[in-house]
C-alpha positions as CSV (number, residue, x, y, z in Angstrom):
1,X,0.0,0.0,0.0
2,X,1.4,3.4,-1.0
3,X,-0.1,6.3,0.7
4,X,0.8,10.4,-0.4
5,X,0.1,13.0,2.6
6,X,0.0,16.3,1.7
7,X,0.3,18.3,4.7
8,X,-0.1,22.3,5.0
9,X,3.1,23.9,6.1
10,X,0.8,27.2,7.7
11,X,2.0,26.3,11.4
12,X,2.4,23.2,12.8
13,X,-1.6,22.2,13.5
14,X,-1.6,20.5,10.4
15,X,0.9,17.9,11.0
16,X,-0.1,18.0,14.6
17,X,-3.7,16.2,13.1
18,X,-2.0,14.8,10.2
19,X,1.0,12.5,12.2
20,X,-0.7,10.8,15.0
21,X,-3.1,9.1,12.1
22,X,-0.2,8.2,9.4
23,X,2.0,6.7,13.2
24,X,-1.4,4.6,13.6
25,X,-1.6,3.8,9.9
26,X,2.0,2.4,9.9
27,X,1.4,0.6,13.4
28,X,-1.3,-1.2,11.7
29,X,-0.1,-1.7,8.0
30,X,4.1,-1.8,8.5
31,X,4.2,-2.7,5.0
32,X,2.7,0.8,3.7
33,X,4.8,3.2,1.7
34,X,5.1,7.0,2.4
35,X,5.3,10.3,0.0
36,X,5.2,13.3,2.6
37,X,4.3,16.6,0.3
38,X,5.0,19.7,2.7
39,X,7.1,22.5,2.7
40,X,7.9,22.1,6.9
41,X,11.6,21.8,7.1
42,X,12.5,17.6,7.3
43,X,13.9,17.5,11.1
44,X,10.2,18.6,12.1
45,X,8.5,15.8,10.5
46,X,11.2,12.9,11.4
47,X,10.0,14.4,15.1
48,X,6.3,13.5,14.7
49,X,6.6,10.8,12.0
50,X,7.7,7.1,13.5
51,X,8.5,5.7,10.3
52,X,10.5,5.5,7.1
53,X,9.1,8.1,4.3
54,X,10.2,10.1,1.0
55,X,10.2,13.7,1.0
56,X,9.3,16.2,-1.3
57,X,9.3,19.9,-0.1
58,X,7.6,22.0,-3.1
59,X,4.7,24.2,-1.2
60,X,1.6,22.5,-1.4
61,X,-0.5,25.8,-0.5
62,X,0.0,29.2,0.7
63,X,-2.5,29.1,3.8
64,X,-2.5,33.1,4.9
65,X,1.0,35.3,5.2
66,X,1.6,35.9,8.8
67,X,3.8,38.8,10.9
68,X,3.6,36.7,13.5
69,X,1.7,33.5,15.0
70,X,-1.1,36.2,16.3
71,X,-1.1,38.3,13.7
72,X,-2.0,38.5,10.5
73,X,-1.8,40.5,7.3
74,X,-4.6,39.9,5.2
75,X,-3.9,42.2,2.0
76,X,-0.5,40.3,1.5
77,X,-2.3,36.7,2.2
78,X,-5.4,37.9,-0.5
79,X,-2.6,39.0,-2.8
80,X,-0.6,35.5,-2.9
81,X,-4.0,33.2,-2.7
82,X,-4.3,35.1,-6.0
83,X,-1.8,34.1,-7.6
84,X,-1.7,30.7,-6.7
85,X,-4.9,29.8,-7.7
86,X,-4.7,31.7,-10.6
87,X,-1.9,28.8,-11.5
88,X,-3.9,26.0,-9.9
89,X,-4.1,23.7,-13.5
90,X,-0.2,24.2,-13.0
91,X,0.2,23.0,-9.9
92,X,-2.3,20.2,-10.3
93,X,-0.4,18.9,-13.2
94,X,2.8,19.0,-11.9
95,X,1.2,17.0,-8.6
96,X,0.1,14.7,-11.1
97,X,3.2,13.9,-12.7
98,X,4.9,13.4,-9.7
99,X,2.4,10.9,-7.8
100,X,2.3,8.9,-11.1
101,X,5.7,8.3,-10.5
102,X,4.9,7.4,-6.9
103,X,1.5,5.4,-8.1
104,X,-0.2,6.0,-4.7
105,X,-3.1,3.6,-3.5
106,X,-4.5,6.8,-1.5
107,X,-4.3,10.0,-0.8
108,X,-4.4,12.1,2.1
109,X,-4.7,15.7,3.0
110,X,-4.5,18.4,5.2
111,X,-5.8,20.8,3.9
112,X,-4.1,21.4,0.7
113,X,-6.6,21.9,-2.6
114,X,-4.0,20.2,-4.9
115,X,-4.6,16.8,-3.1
116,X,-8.0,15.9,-4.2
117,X,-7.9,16.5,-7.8
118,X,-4.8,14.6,-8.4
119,X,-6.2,12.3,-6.4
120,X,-9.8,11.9,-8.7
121,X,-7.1,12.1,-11.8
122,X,-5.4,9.0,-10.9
123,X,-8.5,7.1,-9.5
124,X,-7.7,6.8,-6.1
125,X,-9.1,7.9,-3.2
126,X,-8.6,11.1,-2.1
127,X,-9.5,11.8,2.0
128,X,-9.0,15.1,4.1
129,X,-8.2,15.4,7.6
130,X,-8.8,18.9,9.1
131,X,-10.6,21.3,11.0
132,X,-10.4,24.3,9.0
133,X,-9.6,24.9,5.1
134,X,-8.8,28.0,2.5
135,X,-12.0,28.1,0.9
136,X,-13.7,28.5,4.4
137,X,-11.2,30.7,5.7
138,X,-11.0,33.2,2.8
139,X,-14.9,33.2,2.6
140,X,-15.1,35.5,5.1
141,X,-12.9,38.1,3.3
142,X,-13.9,37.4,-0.1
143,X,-17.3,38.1,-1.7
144,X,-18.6,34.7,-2.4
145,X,-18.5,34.7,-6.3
146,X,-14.8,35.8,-5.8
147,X,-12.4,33.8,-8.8
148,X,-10.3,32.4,-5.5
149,X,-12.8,31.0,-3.9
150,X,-14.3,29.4,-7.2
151,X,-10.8,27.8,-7.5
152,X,-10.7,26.7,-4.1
153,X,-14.3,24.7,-4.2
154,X,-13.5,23.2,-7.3
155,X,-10.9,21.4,-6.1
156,X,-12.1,20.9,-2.3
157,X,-15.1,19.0,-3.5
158,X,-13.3,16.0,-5.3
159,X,-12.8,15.0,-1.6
160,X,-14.2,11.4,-1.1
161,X,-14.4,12.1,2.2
162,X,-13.5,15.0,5.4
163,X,-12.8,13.3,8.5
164,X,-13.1,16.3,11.2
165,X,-11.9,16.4,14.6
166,X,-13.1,18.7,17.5
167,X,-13.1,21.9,17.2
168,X,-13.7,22.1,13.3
169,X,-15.0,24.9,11.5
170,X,-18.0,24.6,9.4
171,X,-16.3,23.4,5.9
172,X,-19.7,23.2,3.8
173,X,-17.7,23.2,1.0
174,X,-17.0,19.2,1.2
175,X,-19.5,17.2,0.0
176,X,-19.0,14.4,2.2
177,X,-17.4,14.7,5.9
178,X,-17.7,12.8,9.1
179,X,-16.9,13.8,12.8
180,X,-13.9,11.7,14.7
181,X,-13.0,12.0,18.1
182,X,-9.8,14.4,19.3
183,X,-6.2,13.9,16.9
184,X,-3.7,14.6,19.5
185,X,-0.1,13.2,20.5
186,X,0.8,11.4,23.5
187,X,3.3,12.4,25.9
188,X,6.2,9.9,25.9
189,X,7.7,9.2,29.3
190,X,10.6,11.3,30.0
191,X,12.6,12.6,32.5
192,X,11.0,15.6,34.6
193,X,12.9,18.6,32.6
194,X,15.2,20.2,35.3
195,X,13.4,23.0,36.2
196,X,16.0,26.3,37.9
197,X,13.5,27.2,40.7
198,X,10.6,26.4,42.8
199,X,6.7,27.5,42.2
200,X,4.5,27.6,39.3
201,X,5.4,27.2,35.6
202,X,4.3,28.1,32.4
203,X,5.4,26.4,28.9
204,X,5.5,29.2,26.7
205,X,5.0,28.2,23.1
206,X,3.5,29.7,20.0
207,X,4.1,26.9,17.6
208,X,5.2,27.5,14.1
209,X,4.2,30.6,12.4
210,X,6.5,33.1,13.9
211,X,7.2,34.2,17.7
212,X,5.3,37.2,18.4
213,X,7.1,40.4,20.5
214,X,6.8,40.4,23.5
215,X,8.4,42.5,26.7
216,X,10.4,39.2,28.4
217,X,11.8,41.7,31.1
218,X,8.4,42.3,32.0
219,X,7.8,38.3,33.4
220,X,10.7,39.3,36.3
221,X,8.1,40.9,38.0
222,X,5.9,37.7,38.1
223,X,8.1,36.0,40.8
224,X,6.0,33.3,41.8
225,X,6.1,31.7,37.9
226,X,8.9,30.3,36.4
227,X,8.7,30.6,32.6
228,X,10.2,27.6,30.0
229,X,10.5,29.8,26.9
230,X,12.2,27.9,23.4
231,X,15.3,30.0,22.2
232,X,15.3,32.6,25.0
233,X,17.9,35.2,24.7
234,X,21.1,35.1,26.8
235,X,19.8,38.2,28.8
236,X,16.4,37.0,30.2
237,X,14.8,37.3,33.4
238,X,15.7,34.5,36.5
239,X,12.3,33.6,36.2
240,X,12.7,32.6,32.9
241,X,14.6,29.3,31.3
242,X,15.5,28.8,28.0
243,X,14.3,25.1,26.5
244,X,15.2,23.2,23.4
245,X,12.8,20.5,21.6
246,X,13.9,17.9,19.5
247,X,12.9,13.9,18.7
248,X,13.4,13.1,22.6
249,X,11.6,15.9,23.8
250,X,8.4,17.8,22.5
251,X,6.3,20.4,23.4
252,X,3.6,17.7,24.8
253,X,5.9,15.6,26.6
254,X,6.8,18.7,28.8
255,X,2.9,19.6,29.1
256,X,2.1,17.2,32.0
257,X,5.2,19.0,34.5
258,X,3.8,22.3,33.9
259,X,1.0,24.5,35.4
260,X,0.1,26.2,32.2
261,X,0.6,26.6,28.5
262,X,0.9,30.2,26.9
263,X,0.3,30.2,23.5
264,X,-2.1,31.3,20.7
265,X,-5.5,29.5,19.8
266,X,-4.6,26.7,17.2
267,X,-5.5,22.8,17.0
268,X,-2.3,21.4,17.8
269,X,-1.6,23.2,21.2
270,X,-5.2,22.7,22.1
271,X,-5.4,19.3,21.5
272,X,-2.3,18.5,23.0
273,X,-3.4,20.1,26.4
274,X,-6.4,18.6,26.5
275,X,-4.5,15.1,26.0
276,X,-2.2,16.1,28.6
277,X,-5.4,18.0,30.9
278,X,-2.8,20.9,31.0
279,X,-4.3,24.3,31.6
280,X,-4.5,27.3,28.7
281,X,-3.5,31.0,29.2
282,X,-4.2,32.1,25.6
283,X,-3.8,35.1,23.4
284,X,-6.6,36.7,21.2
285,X,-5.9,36.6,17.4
286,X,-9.1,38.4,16.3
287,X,-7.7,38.5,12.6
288,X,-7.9,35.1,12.0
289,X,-11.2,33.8,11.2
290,X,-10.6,30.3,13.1
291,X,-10.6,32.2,16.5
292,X,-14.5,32.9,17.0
293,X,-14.9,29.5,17.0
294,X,-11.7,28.4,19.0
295,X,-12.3,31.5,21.4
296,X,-15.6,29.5,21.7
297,X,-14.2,26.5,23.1
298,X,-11.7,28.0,25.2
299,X,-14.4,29.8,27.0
300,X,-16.6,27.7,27.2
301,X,-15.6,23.6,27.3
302,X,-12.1,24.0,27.9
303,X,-9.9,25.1,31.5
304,X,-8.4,28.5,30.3
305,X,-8.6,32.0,30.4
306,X,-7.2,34.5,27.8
307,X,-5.9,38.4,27.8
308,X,-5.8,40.8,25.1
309,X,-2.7,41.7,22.7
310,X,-2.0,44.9,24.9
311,X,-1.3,42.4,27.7
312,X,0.0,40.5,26.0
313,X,3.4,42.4,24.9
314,X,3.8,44.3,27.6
315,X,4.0,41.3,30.1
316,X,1.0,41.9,31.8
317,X,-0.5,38.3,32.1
318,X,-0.6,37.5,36.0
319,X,-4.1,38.0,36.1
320,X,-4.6,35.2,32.9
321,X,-1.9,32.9,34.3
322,X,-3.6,32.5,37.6
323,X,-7.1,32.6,36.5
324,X,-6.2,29.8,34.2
325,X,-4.4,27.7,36.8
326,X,-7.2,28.1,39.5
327,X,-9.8,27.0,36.7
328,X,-12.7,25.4,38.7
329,X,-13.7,23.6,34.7
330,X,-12.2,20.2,33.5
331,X,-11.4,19.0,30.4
332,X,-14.1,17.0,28.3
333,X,-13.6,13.1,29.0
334,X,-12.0,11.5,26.1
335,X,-13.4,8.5,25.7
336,X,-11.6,7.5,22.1
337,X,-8.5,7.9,19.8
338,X,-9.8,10.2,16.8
339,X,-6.2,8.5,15.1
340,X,-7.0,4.9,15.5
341,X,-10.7,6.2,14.2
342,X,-9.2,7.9,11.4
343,X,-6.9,5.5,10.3
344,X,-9.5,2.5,10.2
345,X,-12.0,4.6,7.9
346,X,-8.9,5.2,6.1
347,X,-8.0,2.0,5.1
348,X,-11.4,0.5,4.7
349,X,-11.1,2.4,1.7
């Protein structure tokens, strides 16, 4: 069995859904082949992915151009969608050539557009795995007979099938989806990181789409929290400790040692604290169009409590650190693995 992923290199939610189900698929079928399409630099995927795969790194979309992971800049994003889809035959038949090459049994995506033609081209199936995608997104800053969004549903609905974990958007523009439980990684067991000082601590973490600003001489003043921050500067606060990620340690295996994970609205951090029952300060990101609904959840299923940008950068978040740590709300029960789920629709096909 040959199987082609295309995975969305806007942040790392993508893979976060996408890796936990292809790990499952491998676990169960150790004879399958892999062809991993994203643009995500190679040591990131060899840290989710627990097999053997090829790699091809061309950009499978353009998702939305951001300053930072909490901001956006959505006349730049509208100008490059533009052009893109304006080459989608292009990039569809270039997709095509390659996979013939491959000669996949499947195809997988999440949530590039280029996936599901190619996909109906060779006559294989072509499945999605996602909780938000580009036509959805730029419907709500595009009039709805706008050329990119005809491009993008077009393509969208060869989709066989959308498997959707929590916290999905509404993605009416797949014909066929079904819901699956939570796609989140496990924490492996590791040794307790060694932590410089006593009291509460905060994992600090805004995944891959650029580290936002932020006054770090600011946290000194928060005494009673010690903050684990990836590539801190030399100069930081004594409060503060600088912490490195790689294939022995991830963000989620450091989740269940800490009091509280700041970070910006997104799947992948989500799901992971809610695998690992850790507690959410969050950031608003009222550009995006994924937040109403994720701002939903935060406020009202999940332990967490958010604080505005202002607060944000000038290091004002006691108030959203403790109110988040002294959450009297638990996280839902999970009761099953959306992977295993997704991976046994998956090959039933």
């Amino acid at each position: 069995m040959k199987i082609a992923a295309y995975i969305s290199s806007h942040g790392f939610g993508h893979l976060a859904q996408m890796a936990p189900v292809l790990n499952r698929i491998y676990q169960l079928r150790p004879d399958c082949q892999f062809l991993i399409r994203c643009a995500l630099p190679e040591a990131e995927l060899k840290a989710r992915l627990d097999f053997p795969f090829d790699f091809e790194s061309t950009p499978v979309d353009v998702g939305v151009v951001q300053q930072s992971a909490i901001e956006e800049d959505r006349s730049a994003s509208l100008l490059q969608m533009q052009q893109w889809t304006s080459e989608m035959d292009m990039h569809v038949e270039r997709e095509i050539s390659l996979l013939s090459t491959f000669q996949p049994t499947l195809v997988l995506s999440n949530v590039s557009p280029l996936a599901f033609p190619v996909a109906r081209a060779l006559a294989v199936p072509g499945i999605g795995i996602a909780t938000l995608d580009w036509h959805t997104i730029y419907s709500f800053w595009l009039p709805e007979n706008d050329p990119i969004l005809a491009s993008l549903a077009v393509a969208y609905r060869d989709c066989d099938l959308l498997l959707q974990p929590p916290m999905a958007m509404d993605m009416s523009v797949f014909p066929k989806r079904q819901k699956i439980p939570l796609i989140a990684a496990y924490p492996s067991e590791i040794r307790p990181p060694s932590f410089k000082q006593q009291g509460k601590k905060a994992l600090v973490i805004f995944g891959g789409s650029g580290q936002p600003s932020y006054d770090l001489k600011a946290l000194s003043v928060l005494s009673e929290w010690q903050f684990l921050i990836p590539h801190a500067s030399a100069e930081t606060p004594e409060n503060v400790q600088n912490i490195h990620f790689n294939n022995d340690m991830r963000p989620v295996d450091v989740m269940p040692y800490v009091d509280v994970v700041v970070c910006k609205p997104g799947y992948g951090v989500m799901a992971e604290c809610w695998r690992t029952g850790t507690p959410i300060t969050w950031v608003e990101r009222p550009d995006f169009p994924e937040f109403p609904m994720l701002k939903g959840w935060l406020e009202n299923r999940l332990p967490s409590c958010g604080m505005n940008k202002a607060d944000f950068k000038s290091g004002n978040w006691l108030k959203a650190l403790e109110c988040a740590h002294t959450h009297a709300g638990a996280f839902p029960k999970l009761v099953a693995d959306g992977a295993e789920a997704a991976a046994d629709i998956i090959l039933a096909y």
